[in-house]
C-alpha positions in Angstrom: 12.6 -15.7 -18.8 13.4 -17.7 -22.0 15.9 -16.8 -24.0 14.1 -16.6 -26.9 12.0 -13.7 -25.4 15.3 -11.4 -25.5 15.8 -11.6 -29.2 14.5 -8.4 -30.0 15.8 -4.7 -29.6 16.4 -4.1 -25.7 18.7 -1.6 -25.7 19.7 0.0 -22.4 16.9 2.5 -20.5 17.1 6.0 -21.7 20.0 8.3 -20.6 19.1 10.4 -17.4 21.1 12.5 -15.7 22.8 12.9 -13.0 25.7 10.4 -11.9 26.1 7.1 -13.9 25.0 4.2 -11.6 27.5 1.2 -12.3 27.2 -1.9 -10.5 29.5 -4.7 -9.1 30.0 -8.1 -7.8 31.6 -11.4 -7.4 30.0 -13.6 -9.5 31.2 -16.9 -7.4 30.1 -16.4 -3.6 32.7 -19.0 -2.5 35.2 -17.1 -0.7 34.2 -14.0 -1.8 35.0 -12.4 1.5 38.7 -12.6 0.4 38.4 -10.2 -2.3 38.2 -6.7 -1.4 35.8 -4.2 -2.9 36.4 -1.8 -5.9 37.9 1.9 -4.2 37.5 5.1 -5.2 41.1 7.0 -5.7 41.8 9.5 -3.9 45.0 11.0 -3.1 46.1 10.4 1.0 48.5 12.3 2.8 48.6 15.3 0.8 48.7 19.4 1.2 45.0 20.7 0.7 46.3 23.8 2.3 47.3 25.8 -0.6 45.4 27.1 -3.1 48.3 25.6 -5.8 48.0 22.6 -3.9 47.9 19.9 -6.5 45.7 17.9 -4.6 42.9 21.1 -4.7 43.3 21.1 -8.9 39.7 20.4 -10.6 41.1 18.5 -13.3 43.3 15.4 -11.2 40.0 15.9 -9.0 37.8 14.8 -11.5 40.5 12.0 -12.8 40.6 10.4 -9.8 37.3 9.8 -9.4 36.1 7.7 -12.3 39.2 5.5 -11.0 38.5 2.9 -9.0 41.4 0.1 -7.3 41.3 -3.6 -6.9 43.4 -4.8 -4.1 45.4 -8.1 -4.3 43.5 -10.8 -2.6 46.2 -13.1 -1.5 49.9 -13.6 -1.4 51.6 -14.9 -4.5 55.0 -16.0 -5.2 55.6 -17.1 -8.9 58.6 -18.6 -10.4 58.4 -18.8 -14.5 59.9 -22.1 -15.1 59.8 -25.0 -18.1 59.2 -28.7 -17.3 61.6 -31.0 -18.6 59.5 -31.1 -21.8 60.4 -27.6 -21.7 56.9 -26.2 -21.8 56.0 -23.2 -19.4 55.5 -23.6 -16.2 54.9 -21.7 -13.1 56.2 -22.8 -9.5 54.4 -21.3 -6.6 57.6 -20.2 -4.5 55.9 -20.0 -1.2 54.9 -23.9 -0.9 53.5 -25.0 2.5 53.4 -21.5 3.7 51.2 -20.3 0.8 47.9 -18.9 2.3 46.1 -20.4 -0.9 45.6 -24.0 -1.6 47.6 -25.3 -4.6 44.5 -27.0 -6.4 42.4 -23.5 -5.3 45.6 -21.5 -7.3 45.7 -24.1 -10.4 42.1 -23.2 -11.0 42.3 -19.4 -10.8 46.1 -19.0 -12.2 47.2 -19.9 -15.5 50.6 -19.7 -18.4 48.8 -18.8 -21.9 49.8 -21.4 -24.6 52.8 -20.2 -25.8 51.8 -19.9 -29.5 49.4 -16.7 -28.1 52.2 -14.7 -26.5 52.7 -11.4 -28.3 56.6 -11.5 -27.8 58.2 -15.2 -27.9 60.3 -14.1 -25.0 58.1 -12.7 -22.6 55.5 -15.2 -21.0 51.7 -13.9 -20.4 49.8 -15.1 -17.2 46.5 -14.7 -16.3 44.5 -14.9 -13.0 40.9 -15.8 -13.4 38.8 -13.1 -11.2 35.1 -12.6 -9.6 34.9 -9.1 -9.8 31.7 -8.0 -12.4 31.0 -4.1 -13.8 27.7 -3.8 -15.0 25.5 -0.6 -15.9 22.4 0.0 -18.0 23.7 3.5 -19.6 26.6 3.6 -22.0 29.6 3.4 -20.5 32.9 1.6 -21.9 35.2 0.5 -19.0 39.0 0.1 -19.3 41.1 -1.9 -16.8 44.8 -0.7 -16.3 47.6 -1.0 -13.8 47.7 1.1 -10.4 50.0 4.0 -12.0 48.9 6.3 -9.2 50.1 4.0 -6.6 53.8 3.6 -6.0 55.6 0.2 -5.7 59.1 0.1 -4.1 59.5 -3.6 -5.5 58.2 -2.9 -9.0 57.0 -5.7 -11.1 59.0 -8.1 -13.6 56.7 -6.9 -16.3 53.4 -5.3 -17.6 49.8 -5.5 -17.6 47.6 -6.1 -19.9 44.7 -3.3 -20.3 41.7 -3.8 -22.0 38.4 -1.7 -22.7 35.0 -2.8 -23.4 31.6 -1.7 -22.7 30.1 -2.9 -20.0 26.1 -2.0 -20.8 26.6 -4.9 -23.4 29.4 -6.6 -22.9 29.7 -7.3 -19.1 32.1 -9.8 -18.3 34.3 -11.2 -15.4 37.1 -9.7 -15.0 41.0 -11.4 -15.0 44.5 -9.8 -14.4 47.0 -10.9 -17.4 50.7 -10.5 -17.2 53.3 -10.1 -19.2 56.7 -11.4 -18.1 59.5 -9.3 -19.1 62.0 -10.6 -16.9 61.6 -14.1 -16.5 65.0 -14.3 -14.0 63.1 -12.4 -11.3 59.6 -13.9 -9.5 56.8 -12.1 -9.3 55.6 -11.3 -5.9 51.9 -10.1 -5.2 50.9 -9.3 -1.4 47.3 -9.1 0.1 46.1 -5.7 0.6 48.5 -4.4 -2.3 47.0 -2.1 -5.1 46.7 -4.0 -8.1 45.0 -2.6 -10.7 42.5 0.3 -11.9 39.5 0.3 -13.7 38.5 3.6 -15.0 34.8 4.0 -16.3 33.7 6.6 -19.5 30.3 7.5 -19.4 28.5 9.1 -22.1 28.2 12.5 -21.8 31.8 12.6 -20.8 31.2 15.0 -17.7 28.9 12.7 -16.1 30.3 11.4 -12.4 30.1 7.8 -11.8 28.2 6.3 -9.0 29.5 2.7 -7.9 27.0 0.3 -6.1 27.0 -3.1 -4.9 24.7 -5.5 -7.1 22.7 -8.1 -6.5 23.6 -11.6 -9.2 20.0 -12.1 -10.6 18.5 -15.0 -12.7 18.3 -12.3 -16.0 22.1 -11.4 -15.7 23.4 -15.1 -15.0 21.5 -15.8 -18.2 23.0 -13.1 -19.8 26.3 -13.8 -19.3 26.1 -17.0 -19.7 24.5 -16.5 -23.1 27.4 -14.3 -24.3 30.4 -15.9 -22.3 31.8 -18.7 -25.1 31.9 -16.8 -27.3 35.6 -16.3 -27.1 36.0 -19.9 -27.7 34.3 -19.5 -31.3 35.0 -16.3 -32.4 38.2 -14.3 -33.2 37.4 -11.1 -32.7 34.2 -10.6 -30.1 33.3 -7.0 -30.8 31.8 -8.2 -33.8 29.1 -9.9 -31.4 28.5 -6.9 -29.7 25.0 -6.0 -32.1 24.0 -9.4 -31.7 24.7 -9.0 -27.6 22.8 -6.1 -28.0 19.7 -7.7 -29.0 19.6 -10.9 -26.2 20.1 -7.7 -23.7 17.6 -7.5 -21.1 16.2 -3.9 -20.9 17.5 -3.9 -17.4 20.5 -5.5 -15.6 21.5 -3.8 -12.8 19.2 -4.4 -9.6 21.6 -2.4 -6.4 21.8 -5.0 -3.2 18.8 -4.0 -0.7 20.7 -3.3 2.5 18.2 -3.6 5.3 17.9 -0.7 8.0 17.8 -1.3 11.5 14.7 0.0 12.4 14.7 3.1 14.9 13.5 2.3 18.7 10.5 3.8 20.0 10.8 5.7 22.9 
């Protein structure tokens, strides 16, 4: 399909109801089978015994399920340092032993050009991700750090969050840092919680249904018709009208899993 058959008023199918079908996938297939798929939260190890219980109360029920965790795909051992044109730098502390090729980690992490740090002390980082949320009902999706999930080595700084909607706006996704405490390394380990994403849907009280999805031709094109735009504009929610309008009526298609089919006797 052309793009110049989308320019005209697509919007999303009509709200239904019943759970709120959001998709996702890795958009590069290359070891993909690194990255872990999105969890529900739920709360392990706890007393479901009492009534009181915490763990039985309706409202951190409902919470924690339109949270959903991202695991940490590989080990990472970052040093902020400044070469000796004292720009910023990052030195990958684990060397030889680091379960990631150094070209592989140059392409997927990066230091922010200094003149775009919000604090002039405190670097940002970012890690370029697969991961891809897309739905074809309103729903605005907000990416946050794993608050529920307790680190005994807590991290030199904060995350960035972000919110969008991602029945226009889909996008992959990256995990941006900002460095506090540049004296101490940042250490990520496989298998770690990482971050959450936390979907709204529209009613509010609608539950969220998460599906694996397949990467077809209409949402590569998609995507690849909205994804410079950063490069040229400011601020992007401006373009999300004109995103609107280039929207295929549908972009989620769920990945077919095929059934073993049952022996005759």
């Amino acid at each position: 399909m052309a793009l110049s058959d989308w320019f005209q008023d697509q919007s999303p199918a009509p709200q239904r109801s019943g759970p709120v079908q959001i998709g996702w996938l890795l958009t590069e297939a290359k070891s993909g089978v690194v990255y872990y798929p999105p969890e529900r939260v739920r709360s392990v190890e706890v007393n479901r015994k009492h009534a009181k219980s915490a763990s039985r109360c309706p409202a951190i029920i409902n919470m924690e399920s339109r949270y959903f965790m991202i695991r940490v795909p590989f080990d990472m051992h970052l040093r902020f340092v400044r070469d000796k044109d004292g720009k910023p730098a990052l030195r990958n502390m684990l060397g030889d032993a680091s379960p990631v090729r150094a070209s592989v980690l140059n392409k997927k992490l990066h230091v922010t050009s200094e003149s775009e740090w919000r604090h002039k002390s405190r670097p940002t980082i970012q890690v370029s991700l697969p991961y891809l949320f897309i739905t074809d009902e309103p729903t605005h999706m907000t990416q946050l750090a794993a608050f529920m999930h307790y680190n005994k080595a807590p991290l030199p700084g904060t995350i960035f969050g972000g919110r969008f909607p991602i029945h226009d706006w889909p996008r992959p996704l990256m995990w941006a840092f900002e460095w506090h405490d540049t004296s101490l390394d940042l250490i990520l380990k496989r298998g770690d919680p990482w971050f959450y994403v936390n979907f709204e849907t529209e009613p509010q009280d609608r539950a969220v249904s998460l599906v694996e999805a397949e990467n077809t031709q209409e949402l590569a094109q998609y995507l690849e018709h909205i994804s410079a735009s950063v490069n040229y504009v400011n601020q992007t929610f401006s373009l999300f009208k004109e995103a609107k309008r280039a929207r295929p009526r549908k972009l989620l298609q769920p990945v077919a899993r095929n059934l073993q089919p049952v022996a005759k006797k």
